[in-house]
ROMI-380838 format. One record per residue (C-alpha): residue in three letters; z, x, y. Coordinates in steps of 0.25 Angstrom, whole numbers, plus 5000, padded with zeros to 4 digits. Example, Ala and Ser with C-alpha at 12.3 -4.5 7.8 and 13.67 -1.06 7.14 Angstrom:
  rest     w     u     v
   ALA  5031  5049  4982
   SER  5029  5055  4996
END
This chain:
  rest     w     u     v
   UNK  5128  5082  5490
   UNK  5114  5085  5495
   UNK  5113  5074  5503
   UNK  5122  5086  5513
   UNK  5111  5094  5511
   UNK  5099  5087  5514
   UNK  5093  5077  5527
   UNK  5087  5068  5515
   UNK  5089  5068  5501
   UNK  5078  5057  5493
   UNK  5061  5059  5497
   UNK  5054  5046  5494
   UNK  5042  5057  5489
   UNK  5040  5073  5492
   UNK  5032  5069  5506
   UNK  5047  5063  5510
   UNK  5052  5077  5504
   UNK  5046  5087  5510
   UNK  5046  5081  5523
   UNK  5060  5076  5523
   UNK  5069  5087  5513
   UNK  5079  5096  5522
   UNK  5091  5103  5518
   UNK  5103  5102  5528
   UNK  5109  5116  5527
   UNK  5124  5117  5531
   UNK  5128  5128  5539
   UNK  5139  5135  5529
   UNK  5133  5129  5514
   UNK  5140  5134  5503
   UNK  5136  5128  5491
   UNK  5149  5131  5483
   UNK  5157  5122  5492
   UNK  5147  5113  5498
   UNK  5142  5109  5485
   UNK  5152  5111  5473
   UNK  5163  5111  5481
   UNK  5157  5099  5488
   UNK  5155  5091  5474
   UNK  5168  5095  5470
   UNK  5174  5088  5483
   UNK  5164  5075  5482
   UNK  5164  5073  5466
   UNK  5172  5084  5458
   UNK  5170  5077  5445
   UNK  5155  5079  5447
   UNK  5149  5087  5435
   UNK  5142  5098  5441
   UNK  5138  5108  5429
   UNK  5137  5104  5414
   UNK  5135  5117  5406
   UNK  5134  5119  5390
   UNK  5129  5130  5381
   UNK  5122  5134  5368
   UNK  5136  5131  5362
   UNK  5136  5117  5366
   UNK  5147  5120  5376
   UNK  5148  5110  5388
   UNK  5154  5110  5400
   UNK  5155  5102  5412
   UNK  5160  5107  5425
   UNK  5161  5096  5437
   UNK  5159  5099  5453
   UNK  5175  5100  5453
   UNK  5176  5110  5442
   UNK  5165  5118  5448
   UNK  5174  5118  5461
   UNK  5187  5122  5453
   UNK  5180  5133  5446
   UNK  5173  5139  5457
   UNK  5185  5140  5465
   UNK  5191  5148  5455
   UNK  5179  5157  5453
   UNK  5179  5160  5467
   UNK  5193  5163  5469
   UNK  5191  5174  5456
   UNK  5178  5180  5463
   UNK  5185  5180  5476
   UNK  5198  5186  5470
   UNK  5188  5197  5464
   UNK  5184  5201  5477
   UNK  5170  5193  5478
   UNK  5168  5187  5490
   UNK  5157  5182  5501
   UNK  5144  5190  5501
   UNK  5149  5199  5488
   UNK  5137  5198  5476
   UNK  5140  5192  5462
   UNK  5131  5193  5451
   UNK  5133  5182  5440
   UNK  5128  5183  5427
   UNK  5133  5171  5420
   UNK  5121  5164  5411
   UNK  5124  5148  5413
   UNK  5140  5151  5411
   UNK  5145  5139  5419
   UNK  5153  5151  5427
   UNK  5141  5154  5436
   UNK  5141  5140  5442
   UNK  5159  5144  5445
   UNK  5154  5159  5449
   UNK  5141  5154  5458
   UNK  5149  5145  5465
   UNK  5162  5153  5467
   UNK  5153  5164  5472
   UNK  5146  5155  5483
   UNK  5161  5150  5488
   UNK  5165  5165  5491
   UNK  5153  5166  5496
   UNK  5148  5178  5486
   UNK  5134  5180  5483
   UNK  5130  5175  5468
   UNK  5119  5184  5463
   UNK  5113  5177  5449
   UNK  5110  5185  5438
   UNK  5105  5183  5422
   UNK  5112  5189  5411
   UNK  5097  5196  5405
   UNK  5100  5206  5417
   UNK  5100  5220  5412
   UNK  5111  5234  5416
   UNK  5099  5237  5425
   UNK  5098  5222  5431
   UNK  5111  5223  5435
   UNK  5112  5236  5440
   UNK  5100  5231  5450
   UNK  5107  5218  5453
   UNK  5121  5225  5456
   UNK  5115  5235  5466
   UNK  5106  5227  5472
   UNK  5116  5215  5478
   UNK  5128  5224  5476
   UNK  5135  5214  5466
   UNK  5149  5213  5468
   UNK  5154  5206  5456
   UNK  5146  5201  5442
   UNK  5151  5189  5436
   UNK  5143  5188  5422
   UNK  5144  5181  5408
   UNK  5154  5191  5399
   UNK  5141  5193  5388
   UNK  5143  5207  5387
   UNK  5128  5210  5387
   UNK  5130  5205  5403
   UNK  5143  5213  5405
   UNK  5139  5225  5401
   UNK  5126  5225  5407
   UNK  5136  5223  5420
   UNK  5144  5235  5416
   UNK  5133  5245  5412
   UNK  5128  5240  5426
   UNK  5141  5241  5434
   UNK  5143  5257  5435
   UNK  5130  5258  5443
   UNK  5133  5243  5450
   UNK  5143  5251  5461
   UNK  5144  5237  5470
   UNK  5149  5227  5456
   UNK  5166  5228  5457
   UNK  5167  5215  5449
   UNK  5161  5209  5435
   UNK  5166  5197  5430
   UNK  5163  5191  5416
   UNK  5166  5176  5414
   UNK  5167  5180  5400
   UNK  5169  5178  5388
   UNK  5170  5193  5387
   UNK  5177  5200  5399
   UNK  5173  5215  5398
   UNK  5185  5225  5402
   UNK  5183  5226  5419
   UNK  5178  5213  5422
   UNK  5183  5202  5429
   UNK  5185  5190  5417
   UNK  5180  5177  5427
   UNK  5187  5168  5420
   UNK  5200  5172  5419
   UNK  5198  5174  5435
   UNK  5193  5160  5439
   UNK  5207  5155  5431
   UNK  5215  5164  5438
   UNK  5208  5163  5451
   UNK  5218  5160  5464
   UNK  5215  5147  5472
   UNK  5200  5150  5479
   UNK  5199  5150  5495
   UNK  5187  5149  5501
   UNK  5182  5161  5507
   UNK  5185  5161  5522
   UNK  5171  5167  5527
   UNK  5161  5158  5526
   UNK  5147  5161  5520
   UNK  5135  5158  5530
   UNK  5121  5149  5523
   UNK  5116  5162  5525
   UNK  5123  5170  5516
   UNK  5119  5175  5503
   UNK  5122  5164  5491
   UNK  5115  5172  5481
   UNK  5109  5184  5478
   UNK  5096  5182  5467
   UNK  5087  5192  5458
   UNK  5075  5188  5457
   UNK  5069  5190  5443
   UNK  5060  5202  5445
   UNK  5047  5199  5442
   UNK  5040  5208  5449
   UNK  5050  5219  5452
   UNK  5065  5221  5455
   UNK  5072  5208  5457
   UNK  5076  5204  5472
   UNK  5089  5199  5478
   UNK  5086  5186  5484
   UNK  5095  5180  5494
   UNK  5100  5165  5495
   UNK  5109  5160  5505
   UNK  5119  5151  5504
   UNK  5111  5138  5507
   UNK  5102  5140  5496
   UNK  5108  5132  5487
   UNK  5104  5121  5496
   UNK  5090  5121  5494
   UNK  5091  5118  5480
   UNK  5094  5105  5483
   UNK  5079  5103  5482
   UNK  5078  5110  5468
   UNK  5089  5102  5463
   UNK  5086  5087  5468
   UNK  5072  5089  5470
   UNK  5066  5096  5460
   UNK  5077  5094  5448
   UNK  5079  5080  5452
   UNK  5094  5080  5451
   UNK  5105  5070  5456
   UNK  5118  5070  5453
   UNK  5117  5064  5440
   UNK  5108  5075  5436
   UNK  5111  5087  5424
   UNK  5102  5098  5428
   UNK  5099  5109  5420
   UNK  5090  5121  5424
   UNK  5087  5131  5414
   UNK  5091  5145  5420
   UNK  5101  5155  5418
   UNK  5110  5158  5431
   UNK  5106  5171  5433
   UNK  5093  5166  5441
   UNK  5092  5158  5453
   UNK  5088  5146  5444
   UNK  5100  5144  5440
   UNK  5105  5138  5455
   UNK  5091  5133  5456
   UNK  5094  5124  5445
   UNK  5110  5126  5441
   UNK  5118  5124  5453
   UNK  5115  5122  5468
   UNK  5103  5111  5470
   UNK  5110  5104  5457
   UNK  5124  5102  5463
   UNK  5120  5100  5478
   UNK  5113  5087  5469
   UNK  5126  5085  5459
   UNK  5119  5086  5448
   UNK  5125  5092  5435
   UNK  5122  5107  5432
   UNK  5118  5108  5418
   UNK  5120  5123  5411
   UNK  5115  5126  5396
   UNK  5120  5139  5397
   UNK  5115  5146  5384
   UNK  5109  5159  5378
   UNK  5096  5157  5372
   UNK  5087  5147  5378
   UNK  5083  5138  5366
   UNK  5074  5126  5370
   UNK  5081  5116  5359
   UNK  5093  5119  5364
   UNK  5090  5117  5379
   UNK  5084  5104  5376
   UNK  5096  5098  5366
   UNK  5106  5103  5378
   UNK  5095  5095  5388
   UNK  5097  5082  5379
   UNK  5112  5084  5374
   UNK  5119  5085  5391
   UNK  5109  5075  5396
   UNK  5102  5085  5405
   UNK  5094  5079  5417
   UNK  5086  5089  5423
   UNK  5080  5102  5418
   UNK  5074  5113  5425
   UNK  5068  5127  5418
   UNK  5058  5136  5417
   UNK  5045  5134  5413
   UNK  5048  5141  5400
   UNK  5059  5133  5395
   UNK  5050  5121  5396
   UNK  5040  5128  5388
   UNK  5049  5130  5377
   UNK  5055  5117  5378
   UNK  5043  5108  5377
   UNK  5041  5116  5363
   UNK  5053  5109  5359
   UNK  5052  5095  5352
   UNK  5059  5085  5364
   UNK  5058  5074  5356
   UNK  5071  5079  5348
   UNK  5080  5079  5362
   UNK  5085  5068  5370
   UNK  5078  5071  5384
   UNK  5081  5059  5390
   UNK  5089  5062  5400
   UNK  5081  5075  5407
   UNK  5072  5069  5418
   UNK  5068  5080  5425
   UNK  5064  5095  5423
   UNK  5058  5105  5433
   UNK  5053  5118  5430
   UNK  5052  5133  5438
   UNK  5056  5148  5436
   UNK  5038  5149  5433
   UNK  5027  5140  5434
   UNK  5026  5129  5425
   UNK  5014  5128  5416
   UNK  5008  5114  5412
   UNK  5008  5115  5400
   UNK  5024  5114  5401
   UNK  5024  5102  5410
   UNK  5014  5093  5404
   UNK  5022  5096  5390
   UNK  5035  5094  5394
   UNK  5030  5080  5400
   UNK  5024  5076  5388
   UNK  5039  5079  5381
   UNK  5048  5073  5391
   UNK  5040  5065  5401
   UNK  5047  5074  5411
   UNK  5038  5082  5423
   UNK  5040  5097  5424
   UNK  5045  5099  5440
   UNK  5041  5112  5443
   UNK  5047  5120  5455
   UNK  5045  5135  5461
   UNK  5054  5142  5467
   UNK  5060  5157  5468
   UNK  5073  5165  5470
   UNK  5070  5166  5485
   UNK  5068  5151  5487
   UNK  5072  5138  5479
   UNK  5061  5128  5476
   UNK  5049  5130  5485
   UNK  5041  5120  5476
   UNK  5044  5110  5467
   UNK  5040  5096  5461
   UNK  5048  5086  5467
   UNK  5053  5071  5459
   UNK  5042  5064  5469
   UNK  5030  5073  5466
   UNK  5021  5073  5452
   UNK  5022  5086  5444
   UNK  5009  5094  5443
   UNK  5009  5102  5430
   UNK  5009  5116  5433
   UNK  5013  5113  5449
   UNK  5026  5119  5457
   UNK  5027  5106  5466
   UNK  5026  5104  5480
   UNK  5035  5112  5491
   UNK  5049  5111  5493
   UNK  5052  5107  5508
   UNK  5063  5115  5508
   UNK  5053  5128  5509
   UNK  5041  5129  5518
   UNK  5032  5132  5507
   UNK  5019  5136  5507
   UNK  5005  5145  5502
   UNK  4999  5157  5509
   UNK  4987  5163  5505
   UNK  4987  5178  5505
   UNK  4981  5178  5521
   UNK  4991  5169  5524
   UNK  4986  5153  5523
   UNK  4993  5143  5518
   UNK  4986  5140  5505
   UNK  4976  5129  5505
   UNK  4977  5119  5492
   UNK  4972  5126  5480
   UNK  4975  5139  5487
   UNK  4984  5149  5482
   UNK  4995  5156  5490
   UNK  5008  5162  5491
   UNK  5020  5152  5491
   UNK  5028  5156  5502
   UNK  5040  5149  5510
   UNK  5041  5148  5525
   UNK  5052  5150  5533
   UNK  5048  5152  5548
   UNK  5052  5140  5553
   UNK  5065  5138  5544
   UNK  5071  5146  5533
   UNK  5072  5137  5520
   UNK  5085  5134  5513
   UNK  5084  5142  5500
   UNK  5074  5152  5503
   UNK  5080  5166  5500
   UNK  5085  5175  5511
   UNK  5077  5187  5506
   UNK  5079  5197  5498
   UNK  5094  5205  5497
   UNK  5095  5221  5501
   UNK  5079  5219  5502
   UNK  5072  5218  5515
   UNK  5058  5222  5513
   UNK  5058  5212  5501
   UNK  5063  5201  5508
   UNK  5053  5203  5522
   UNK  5040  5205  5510
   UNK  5044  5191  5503
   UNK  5048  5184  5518
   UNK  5038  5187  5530
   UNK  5034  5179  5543
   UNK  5044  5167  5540
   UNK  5037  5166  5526
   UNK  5044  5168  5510
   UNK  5033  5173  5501
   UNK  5036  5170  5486
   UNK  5026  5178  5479
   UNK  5021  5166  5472
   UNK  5007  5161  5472
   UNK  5004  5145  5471
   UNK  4995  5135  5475
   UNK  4995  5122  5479
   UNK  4987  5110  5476
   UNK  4981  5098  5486
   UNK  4994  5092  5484
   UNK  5003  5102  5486
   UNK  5008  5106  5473
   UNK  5010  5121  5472
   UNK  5004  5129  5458
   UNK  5010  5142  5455
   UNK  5000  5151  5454
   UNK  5009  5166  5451
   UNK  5017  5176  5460
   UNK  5007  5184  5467
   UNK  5009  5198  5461
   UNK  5005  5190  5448
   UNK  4991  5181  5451
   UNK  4979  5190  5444
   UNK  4967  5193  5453
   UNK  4955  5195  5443
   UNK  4939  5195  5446
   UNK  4942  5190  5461
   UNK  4951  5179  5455
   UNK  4967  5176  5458
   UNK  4973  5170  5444
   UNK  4988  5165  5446
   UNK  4993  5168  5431
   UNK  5000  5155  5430
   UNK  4989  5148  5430
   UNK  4984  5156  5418
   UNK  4997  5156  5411
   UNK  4998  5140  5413
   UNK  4983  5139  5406
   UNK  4989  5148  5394
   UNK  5000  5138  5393
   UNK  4992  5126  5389
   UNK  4989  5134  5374
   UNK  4997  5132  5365
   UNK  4996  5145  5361
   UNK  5004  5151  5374
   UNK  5020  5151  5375
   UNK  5020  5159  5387
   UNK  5011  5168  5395
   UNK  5011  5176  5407
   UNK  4996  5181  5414
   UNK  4994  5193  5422
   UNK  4983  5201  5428
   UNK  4977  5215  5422
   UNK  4972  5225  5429
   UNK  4955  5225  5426
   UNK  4944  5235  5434
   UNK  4933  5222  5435
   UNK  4943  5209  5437
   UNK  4953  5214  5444
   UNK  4965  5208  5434
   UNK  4963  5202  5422
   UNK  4971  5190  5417
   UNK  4982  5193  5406
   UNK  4989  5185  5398
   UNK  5001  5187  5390
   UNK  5005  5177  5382
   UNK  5016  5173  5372
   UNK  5012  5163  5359
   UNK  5017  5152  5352
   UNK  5021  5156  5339
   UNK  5010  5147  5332
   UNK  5000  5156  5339
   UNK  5006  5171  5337
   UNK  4997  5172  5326
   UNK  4986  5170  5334
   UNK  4987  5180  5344
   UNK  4973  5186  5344
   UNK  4960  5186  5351
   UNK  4956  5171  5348
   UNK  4970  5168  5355
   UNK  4966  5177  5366
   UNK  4953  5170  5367
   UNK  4958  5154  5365
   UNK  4968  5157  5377
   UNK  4959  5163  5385
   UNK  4950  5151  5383
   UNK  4961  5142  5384
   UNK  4965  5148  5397
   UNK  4949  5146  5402
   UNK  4950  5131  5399
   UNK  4963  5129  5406
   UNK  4960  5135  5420
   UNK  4947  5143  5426
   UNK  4942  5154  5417
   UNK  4943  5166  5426
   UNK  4958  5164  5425
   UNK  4959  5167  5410
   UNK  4968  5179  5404
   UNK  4957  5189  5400
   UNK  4968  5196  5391
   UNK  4978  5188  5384
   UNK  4991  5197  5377
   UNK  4999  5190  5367
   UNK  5015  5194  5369
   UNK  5029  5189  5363
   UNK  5035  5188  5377
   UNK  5033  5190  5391
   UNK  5040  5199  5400
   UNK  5049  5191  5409
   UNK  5060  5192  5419
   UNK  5076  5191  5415
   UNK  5073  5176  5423
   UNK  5060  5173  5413
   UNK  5050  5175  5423
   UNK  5037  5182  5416
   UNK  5036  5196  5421
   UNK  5021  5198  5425
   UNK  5023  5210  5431
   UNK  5027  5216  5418
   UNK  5016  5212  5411
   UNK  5006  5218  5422
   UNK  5014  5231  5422
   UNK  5013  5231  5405
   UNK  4998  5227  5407
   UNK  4996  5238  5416
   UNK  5003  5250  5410
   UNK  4995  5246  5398
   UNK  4983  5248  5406
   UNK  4989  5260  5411
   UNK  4991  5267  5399
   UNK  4976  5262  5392
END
């Protein structure tokens, strides 16, 4: 299937891929029937999804199944009034009726906007008016619905929800008794433009109101590169990324790049994350590939492996935050298998990754993708020597990328601040070494300036990591009259060393911290917590914690 897609498929090394990759864009790409309709066509017994849950239900759906089901989601949505350019917000978890409703809604050409089941009344209310939702299809949890139906009397633009059960509440549409029902599906006589809206994305937030970010229609195209690239697939491949399918992660690593490769789609779609589990699941359907969070292989290589059969996973990648190597040099101890970092964000797909050809550096993003024009720039404007940090950025004078975002919906001034003079600025700091590599260092708003100094707090946060003593952590700057800022870090314990959460903790880490990297960068103030303030998507809310830090000071 990608071989449509791309001038050359197989690099000899990434010298071969960086100078050779290039996507062939078609001029009316819908990924719906170009690529599942397109498998249905060429090998409809293909198994394209193998989903199971925390009951040990399984199901396996094939590209002609998909087909078949699809149709018939479209023709219910259509029959509902849904149709090309109209804004759907779907809240289904890993319900296997996300991959039917996502691709029914790219074949009437309406706009899928992802959203997680943590959202709140108020979320929704935000969400509803900020796109001008049309229809909600959701999970029928009540928790969800009735968020829905506190939300929907000031939500004046919602005329449809739709619950795929099991519970249907009285007014909404009951999805599965539609799709049954559903007359034959035609496809829709207007046809959709690459430039078109595909999807609709919040970002999570972190430092203010989440944004609407626009992908067009060709985006899915890009992933090809996330897909075959990065998460090694082929057509024999079960993939599984870890990510619920209200983020974009969830079609970073669940649905496009892994079917334009034909690889199998694997779901565990469960409630409660429990790291046993994942890995018995892991072992029991043969997984191939896994791709998660730095987080979920931090609780993993807590786990003892010897008691699962790992045999068949052969590669794993990591994003969603920078990856300590504390993590990776454990996890190849366990398995023998090399951690595949790879950064990216909402607006873009990969911009950097680790490629099959090029060693992992512990603790490193990887090289470019040479689908982007990536780059440094120094605050006066330089591209950033080696050694030297910057700002990475994407440029797009010469030619506009497949996959980058098409700016920010119903807001103009946002998108013209983040994209200037041919020129995407991601807000991210990094630097790269003599060969190339990129090292996160932190988004700008968080790198601490103290005693003439600028501190990225990864780099601090990764020195924490090597004690044993450290679970999680997240470092910040204070506010101080003689340095400027002070480093701050708030950390969370094993259990072995609650007990221990004193001075002479304070000091061993701070010691510690000292002997790992230089010693100006060491956290002056260490505060001891049971959890972090994060986003709905996991991501550590440093802004919260400076806002706590300073009304603290405020109020002394």
């Amino acid at each position: 299937m990608i071989e449509k897609y791309l001038k050359q498929t197989e690099f000899q090394d990434f010298e071969d891929f960086k100078t050779n990759f290039a996507l062939q864009v078609p001029g009316d790409f819908n990924f719906a029937y170009d690529v599942v309709d397109g498998w249905a066509a060429i090998d409809p017994d293909k198994r394209a999804l193998l989903w199971t849950n925390d009951k040990d239900e399984c199901r396996t759906y094939t590209f002609g199944e998909i087909k078949n089901i699809s149709d018939r989601t479209a023709g219910y949505l259509s029959s509902l009034g849904i149709g090309k350019g109209d804004m759907v917000m779907v809240i289904l978890k890993r319900r296997v009726e996300f991959w039917f409703t996502i691709i029914a809604l790219h074949k009437i050409g309406a706009v899928i906007i992802p959203a997680t089941h943590l959202l709140t009344t108020k979320d929704i209310i935000y969400r509803n008016n900020a796109a001008g939702v049309k229809a909600i299809v959701c999970d029928g949890d009540p928790t969800i619905t009735g968020h829905i139906d506190e939300a929907l009397p000031q939500s004046p633009s919602v005329e449809k929800r739709i619950s795929i059960g099991p519970v249907v509440p009285e007014g909404w549409d009951d999805f599965q008794q539609g799709i049954h029902c559903a007359a034959p599906f035609v496809r829709p006589s207007k046809t959709l433009k690459n430039s078109d809206p595909l999807i609709v994305s919040f970002t999570s937030g972190t430092t203010g109101d989440p944004k609407m970010v626009v992908l067009d229609q060709v985006y899915p195209l890009a992933h090809i590169v996330t897909a075959k690239y990065w998460h090694h697939l082929n057509e024999n491949s079960i993939h599984l990324t870890i990510a619920d399918t209200g983020w974009l992660k969830a079609v970073w690593g669940k649905l496009y790049g892994q079917w334009l490769v034909g690889s199998t789609v694997f779901v565990y779609d469960h409630e409660k994350f429990t790291p046993a589990k994942i890995l018995e699941v892991i072992s029991r359907c043969k997984v191939t590939s896994l791709c998660a969070p730095p987080t979920i292989f931090r609780f993993l290589i807590r786990e003892d492996l010897t008691k699962y059969d790992l045999s068949s996973l052969e590669w794993c990648t990591i994003a969603g935050e920078a990856l300590n190597p504390k993590v990776y040099n454990q996890f190849y101890k366990l398995t023998g298998i090399r951690l595949r970092e790879g950064y990216g964000q909402s607006e873009t797909t990969l911009l950097v990754l680790t490629t099959p050809w090029i060693e992992p550096k512990p603790g490193s993003m990887g090289l470019p993708n040479p689908n982007y024009d990536v780059d440094l720039l120094t605050p006066d404007g330089r591209s950033a020597e080696a050694g030297e940090e910057g700002q990475i950025v994407v440029r797009f004078d010469q030619k506009y990328p497949v996959g980058l975002f098409k700016g920010y919906y119903r807001n103009q001034h946002l998108t013209e601040e983040a994209m200037s003079n041919g020129i995407y600025y991601t807000g991210d700091l990094a630097w790269r070494d003599e060969d190339g590599y990129y090292w996160f260092v932190g988004r700008s708003d968080d790198v601490i300036k103290s005693s003439g100094y600028r501190i990225g707090p990864f780099e601090v946060e990764s020195a924490l990591m090597t004690h044993p003593a450290v679970v999680e952590c997240a470092v910040t700057g204070v506010p101080d009259e003689i340095r400027g800022q002070l480093v701050k870090a708030t950390v969370i314990l094993a259990d072995s060393y609650k007990n221990r959460a004193n001075d002479d903790l304070v000091r061993e880490l701070q010691e510690h911290v000292k002997q790992i990297t230089a010693p100006y960068k060491y956290p002056r103030i260490i505060q001891f917590v049971n959890e972090l303030p994060k986003t709905i998507s996991g991501k550590i809310r440093r802004v919260e914690i400076r806002s706590s830090d300073q009304a603290l000071r405020n109020d002394a």
